[in-house]
Each structure stands twice: as C-alpha cells, then as structure tokens.
C-alpha positions as CSV (number, residue, x, y, z in Angstrom):
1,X,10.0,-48.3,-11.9
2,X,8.4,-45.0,-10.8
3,X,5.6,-44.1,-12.7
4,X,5.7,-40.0,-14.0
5,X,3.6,-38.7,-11.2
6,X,5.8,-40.7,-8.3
7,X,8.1,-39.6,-6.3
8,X,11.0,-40.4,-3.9
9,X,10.6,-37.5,-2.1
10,X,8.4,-34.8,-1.9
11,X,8.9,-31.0,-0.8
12,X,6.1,-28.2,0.0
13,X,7.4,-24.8,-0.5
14,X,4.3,-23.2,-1.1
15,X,4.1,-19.9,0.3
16,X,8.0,-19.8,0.0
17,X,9.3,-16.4,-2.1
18,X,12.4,-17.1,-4.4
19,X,15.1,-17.7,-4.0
20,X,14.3,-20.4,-1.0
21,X,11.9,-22.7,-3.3
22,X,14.9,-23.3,-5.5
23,X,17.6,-23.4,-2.5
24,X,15.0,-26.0,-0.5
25,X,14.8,-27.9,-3.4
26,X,18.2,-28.0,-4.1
27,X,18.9,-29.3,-0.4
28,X,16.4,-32.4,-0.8
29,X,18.0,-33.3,-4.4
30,X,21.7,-33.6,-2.9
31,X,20.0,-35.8,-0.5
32,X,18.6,-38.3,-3.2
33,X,20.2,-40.7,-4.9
34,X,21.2,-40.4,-8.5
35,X,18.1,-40.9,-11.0
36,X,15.8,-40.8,-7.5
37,X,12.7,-38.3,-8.4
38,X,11.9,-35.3,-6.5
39,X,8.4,-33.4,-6.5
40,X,8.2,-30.0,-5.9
41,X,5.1,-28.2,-4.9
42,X,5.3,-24.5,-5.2
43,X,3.3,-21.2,-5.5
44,X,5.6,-18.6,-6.2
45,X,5.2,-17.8,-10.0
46,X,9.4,-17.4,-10.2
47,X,9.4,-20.6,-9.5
48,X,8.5,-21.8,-13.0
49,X,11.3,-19.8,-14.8
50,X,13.9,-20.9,-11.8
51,X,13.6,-24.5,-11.7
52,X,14.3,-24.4,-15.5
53,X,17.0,-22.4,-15.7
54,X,18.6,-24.2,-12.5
55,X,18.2,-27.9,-14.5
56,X,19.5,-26.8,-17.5
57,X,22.7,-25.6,-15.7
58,X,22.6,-28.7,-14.1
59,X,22.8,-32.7,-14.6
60,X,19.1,-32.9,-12.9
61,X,16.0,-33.3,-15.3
62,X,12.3,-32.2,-15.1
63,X,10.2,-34.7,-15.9
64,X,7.2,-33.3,-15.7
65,X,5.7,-29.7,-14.7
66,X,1.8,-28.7,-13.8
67,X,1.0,-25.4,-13.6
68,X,-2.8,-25.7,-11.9
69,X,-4.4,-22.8,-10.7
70,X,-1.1,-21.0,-9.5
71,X,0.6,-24.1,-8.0
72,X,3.5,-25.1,-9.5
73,X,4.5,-29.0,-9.6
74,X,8.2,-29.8,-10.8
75,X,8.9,-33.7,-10.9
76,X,12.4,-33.3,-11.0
77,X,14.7,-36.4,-11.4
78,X,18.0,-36.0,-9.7
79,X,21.1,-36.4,-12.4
C-alpha cells in the first residue's frame, strides 16, 4: 500500500498554461491502472480550480493537494 505522498507515476507540467496541465494529466491517468496514484506537479494557478472540477465529473479522486509557494501538487488516484 502506497502511502499519501507516493505515487505510481509522476508528471511535471510546470510552466504549462491551461488547458494542457489538465489534458497531460488526463493522458498519464488513462495510462494507469484503476486505483494506481498519479502526482501532478503544476504552476499554473488554473490548475487548482481544473483538476477539481475535472475529478468531480469524473470517477478519479484527489487524494491530496499542496499549494506551496505557487506550485501546485494534485495526488490524484485514478477511479
């Protein structure tokens, strides 16, 4: 069992602009297996209220999000 802060994969999109943050990250979770975690680096500020809208239309799951210092980190576990 993964502890919160692992991952199975992880994907830098910092210095991305939305939308491609979200449409990276949605690549990498179709490639992981159901209940596999995801971490998502990210430093555009969209990126907070994307990724939440996106899971909640979705069967993924944020575990845990950081917001340090203007980088955003999703752990986002794949549904």
């Amino acid at each position: 069992m993964l502890g919160m802060r692992e991952s199975h994969r992880e994907l830098d999109v910092t210095g991305l602009s939305c939308p491609m943050p979200l449409l990276k990250a949605k690549l990498a979770l179709n490639e992981l297996a159901p209940l596999q975690i995801l971490k998502v680096v990210a430093t555009d500020p969209a990126s907070e209220k994307d990724f939440s809208l996106f899971v909640e239309r979705s069967d993924h799951q944020i575990l845990e999000f950081q917001n340090y210092e203007g980088v955003y980190t999703f752990w986002i576990q794949r549904g």
